[in-house]
C-alpha beads as a LAMMPS data file, in Angstrom:
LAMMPS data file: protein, C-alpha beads

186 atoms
185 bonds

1 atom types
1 bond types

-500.0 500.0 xlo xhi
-500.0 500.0 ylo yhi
-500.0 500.0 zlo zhi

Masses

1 110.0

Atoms # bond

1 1 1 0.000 0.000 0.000
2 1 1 1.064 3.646 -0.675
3 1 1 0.803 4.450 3.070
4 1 1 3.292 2.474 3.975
5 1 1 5.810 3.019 1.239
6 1 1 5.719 6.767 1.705
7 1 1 5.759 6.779 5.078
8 1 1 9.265 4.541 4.806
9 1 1 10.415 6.855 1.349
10 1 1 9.744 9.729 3.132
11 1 1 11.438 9.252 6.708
12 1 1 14.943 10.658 6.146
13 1 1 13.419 14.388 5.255
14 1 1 10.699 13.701 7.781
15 1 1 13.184 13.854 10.371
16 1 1 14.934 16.859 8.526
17 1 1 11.977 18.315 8.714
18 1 1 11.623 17.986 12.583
19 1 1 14.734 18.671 13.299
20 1 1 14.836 22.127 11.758
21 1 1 11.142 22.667 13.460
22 1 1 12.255 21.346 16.634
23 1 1 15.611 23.798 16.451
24 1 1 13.391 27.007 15.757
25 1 1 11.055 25.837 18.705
26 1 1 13.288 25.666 21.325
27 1 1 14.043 29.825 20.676
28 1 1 10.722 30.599 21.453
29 1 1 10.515 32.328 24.541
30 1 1 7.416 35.162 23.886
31 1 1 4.093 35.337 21.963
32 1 1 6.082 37.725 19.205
33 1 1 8.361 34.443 18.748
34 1 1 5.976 32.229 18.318
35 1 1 3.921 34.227 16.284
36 1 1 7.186 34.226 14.010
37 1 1 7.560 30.845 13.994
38 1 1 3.981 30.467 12.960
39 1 1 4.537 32.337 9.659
40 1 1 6.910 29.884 8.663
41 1 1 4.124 27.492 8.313
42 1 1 1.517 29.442 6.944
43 1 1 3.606 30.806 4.683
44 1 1 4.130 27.259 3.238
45 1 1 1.044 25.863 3.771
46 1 1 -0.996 28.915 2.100
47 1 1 1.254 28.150 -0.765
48 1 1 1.183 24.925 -1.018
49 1 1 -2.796 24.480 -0.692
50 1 1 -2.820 26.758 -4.073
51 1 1 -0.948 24.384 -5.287
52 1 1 -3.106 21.417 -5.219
53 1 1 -6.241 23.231 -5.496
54 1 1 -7.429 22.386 -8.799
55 1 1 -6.647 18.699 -7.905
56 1 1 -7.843 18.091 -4.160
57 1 1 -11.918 18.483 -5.237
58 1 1 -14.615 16.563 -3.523
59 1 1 -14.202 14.097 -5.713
60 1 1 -11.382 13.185 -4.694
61 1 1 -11.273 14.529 -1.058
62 1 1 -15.310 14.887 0.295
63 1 1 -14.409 16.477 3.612
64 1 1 -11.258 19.019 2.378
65 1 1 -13.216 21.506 3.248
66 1 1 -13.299 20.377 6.747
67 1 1 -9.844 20.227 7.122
68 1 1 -7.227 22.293 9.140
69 1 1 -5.212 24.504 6.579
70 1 1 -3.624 27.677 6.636
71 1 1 -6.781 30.068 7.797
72 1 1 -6.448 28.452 11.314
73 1 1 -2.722 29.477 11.370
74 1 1 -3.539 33.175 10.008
75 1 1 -6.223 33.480 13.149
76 1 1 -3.553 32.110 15.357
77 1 1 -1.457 34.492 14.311
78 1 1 -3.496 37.456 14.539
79 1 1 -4.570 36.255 18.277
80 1 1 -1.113 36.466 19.247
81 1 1 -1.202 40.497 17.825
82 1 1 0.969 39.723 14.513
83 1 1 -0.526 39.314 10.898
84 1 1 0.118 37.450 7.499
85 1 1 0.482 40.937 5.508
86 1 1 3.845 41.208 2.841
87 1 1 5.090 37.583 4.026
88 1 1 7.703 36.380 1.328
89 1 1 7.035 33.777 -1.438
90 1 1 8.111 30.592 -1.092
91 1 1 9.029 27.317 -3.593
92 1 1 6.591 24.909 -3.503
93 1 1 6.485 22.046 -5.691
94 1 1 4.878 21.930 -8.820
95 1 1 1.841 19.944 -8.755
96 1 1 0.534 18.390 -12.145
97 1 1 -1.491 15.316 -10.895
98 1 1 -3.946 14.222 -7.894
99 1 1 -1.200 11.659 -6.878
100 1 1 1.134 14.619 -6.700
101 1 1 -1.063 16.840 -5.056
102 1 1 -2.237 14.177 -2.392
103 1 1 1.700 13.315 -1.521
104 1 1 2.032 17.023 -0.479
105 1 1 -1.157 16.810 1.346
106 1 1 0.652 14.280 3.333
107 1 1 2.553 16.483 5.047
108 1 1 0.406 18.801 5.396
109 1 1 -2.079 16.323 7.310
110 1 1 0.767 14.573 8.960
111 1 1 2.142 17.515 10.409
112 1 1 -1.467 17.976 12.591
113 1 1 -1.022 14.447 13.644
114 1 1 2.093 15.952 15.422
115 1 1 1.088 19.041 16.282
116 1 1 -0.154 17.658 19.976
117 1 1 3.485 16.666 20.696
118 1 1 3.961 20.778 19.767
119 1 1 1.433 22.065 21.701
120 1 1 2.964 20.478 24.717
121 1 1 5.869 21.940 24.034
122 1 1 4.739 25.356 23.605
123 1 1 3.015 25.134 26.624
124 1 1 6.496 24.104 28.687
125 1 1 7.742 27.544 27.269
126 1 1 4.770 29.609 28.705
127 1 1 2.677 29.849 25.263
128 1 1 -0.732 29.058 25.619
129 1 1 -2.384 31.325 23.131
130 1 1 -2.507 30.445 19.367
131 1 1 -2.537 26.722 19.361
132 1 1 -6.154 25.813 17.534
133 1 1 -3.897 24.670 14.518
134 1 1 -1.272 22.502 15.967
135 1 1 -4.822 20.853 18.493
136 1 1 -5.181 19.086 14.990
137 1 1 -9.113 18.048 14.888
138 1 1 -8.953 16.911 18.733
139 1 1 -10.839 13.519 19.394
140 1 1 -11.674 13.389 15.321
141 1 1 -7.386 13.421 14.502
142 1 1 -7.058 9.562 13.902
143 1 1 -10.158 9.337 11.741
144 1 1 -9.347 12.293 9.938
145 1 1 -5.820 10.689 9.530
146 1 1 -7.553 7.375 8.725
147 1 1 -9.755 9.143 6.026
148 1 1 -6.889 10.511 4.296
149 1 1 -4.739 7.554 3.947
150 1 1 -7.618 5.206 2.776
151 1 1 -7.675 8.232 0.050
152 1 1 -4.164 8.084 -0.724
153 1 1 -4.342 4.368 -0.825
154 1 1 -6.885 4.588 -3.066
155 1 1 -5.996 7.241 -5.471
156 1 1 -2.854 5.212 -6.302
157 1 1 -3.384 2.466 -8.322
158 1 1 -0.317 1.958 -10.374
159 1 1 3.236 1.687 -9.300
160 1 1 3.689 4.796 -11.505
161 1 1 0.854 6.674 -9.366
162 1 1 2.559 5.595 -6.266
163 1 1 5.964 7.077 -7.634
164 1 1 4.172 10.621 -8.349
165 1 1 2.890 10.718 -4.597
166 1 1 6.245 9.216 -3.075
167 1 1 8.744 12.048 -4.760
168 1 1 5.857 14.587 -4.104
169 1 1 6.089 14.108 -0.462
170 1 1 9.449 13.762 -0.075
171 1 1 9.732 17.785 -2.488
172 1 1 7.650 18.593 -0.237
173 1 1 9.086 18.198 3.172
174 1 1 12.239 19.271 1.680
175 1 1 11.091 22.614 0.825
176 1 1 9.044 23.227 3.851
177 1 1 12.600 22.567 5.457
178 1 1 14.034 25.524 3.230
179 1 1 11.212 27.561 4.304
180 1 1 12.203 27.470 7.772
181 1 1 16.101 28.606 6.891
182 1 1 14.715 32.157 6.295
183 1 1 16.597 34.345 8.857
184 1 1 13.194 36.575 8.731
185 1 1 10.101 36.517 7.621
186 1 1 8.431 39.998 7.881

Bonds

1 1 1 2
2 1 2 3
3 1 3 4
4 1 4 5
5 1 5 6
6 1 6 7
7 1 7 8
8 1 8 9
9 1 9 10
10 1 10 11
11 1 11 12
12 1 12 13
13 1 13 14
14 1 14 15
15 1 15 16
16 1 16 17
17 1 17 18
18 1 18 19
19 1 19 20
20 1 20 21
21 1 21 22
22 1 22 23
23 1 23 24
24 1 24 25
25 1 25 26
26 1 26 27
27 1 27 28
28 1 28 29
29 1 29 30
30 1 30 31
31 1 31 32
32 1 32 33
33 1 33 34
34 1 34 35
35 1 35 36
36 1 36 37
37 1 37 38
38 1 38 39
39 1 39 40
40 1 40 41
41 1 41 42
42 1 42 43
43 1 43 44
44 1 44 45
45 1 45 46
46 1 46 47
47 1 47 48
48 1 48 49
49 1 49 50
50 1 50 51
51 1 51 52
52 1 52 53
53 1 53 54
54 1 54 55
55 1 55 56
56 1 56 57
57 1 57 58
58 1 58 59
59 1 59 60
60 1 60 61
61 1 61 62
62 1 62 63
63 1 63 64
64 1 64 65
65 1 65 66
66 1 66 67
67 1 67 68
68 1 68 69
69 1 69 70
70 1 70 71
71 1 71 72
72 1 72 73
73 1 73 74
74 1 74 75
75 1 75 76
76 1 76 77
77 1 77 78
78 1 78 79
79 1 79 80
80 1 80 81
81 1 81 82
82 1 82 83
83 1 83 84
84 1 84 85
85 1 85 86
86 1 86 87
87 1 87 88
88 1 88 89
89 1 89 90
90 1 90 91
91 1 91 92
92 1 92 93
93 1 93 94
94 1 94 95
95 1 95 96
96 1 96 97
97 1 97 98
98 1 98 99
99 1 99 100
100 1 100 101
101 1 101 102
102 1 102 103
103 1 103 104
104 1 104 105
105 1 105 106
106 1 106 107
107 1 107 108
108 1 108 109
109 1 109 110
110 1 110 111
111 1 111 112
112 1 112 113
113 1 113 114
114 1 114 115
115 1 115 116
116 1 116 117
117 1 117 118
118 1 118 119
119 1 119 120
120 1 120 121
121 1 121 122
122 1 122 123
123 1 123 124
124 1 124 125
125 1 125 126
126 1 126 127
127 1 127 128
128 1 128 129
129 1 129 130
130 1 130 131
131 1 131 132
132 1 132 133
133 1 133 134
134 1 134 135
135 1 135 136
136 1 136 137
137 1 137 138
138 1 138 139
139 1 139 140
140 1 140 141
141 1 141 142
142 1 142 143
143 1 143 144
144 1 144 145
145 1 145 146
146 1 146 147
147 1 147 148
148 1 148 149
149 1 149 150
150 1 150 151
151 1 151 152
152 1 152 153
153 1 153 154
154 1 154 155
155 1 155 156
156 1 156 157
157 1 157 158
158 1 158 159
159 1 159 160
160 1 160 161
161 1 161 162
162 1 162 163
163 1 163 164
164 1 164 165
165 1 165 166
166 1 166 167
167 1 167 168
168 1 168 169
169 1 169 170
170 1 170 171
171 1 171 172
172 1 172 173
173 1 173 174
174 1 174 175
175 1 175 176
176 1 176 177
177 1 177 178
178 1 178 179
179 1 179 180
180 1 180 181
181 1 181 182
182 1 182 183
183 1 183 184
184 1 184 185
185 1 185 186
């Protein structure tokens, strides 16, 4: 199944990935900060849900409206006093395909499944406003997980399909790692 092969293809920039998050985490120490650190991820979130767009329709995804995405960071931003305005472009990959466009939504999704493990460590640093993203979909998280990888399952039936979703997630976390080497974002 393409669940499990992307989760193993993609485990090497996963853990790039949290290691860069992790690093920029641990120099939080204010609201300001962590409103910062925030516009890292909508900043590529925002762009990368343009990206798939035309490609992640009911159809394909029934409940993508119902989904966390980058308007719950924006609020969370603005409730910690900061906004989203003249916030830098950044390289996203480009998306030709549902399989593509459902491997980036992999990390998009997957990165709620860990937000919980964030939100506790925000709240060891003293930040408890501005976490409705990273709470994920609360008691609903695994099925909303579950949902999406019967999807992703499904929407690959080839070997070929699989490969499109694979080397889109992997793109994917990479450049959401890039994102986060910006010195400043505003």
């Amino acid at each position: 199944m393409l669940s499990t092969k992307i989760k193993e293809a993609t485990k090497v920039p996963h853990q790039q990935l949290e290691g860069v998050v992790v690093r920029k985490l641990k120099t939080i120490s204010s609201d300001k900060d962590y409103a910062e650190f925030l516009k890292f991820f909508y900043m590529y979130f925002n762009a990368v849900e343009r990206a798939i767009k035309p490609y992640i329709t009911p159809a394909v995804l029934s409940d993508y409206h119902e989904r966390r995405n980058s308007s719950f960071i924006r609020k969370d931003i603005e409730s910690l006093g900061e906004n989203t305005d003249n916030l830098p472009d950044v390289e996203v990959l480009a998306v030709g395909t549902v399989q593509e466009a459902l491997g980036a939504l992999y990390v998009l999704e997957g990165s709620i499944m860990g937000g919980s493990i964030i939100v506790k460590m925000l709240e060891k640093l003293g930040i408890t406003k501005g976490l409705s993203f990273f709470s994920g979909y609360g008691e609903q998280t695994q099925d909303k997980w579950r949902i999406f990888i019967n999807i992703l399952n499904e929407k690959a039936a080839t070997p070929e399909q699989e490969e499109l979703a694979i080397k889109a997630a992997c793109r994917t976390f990479e450049l959401f790692g890039e994102t986060f080497k910006r010195e400043e974002v505003a």
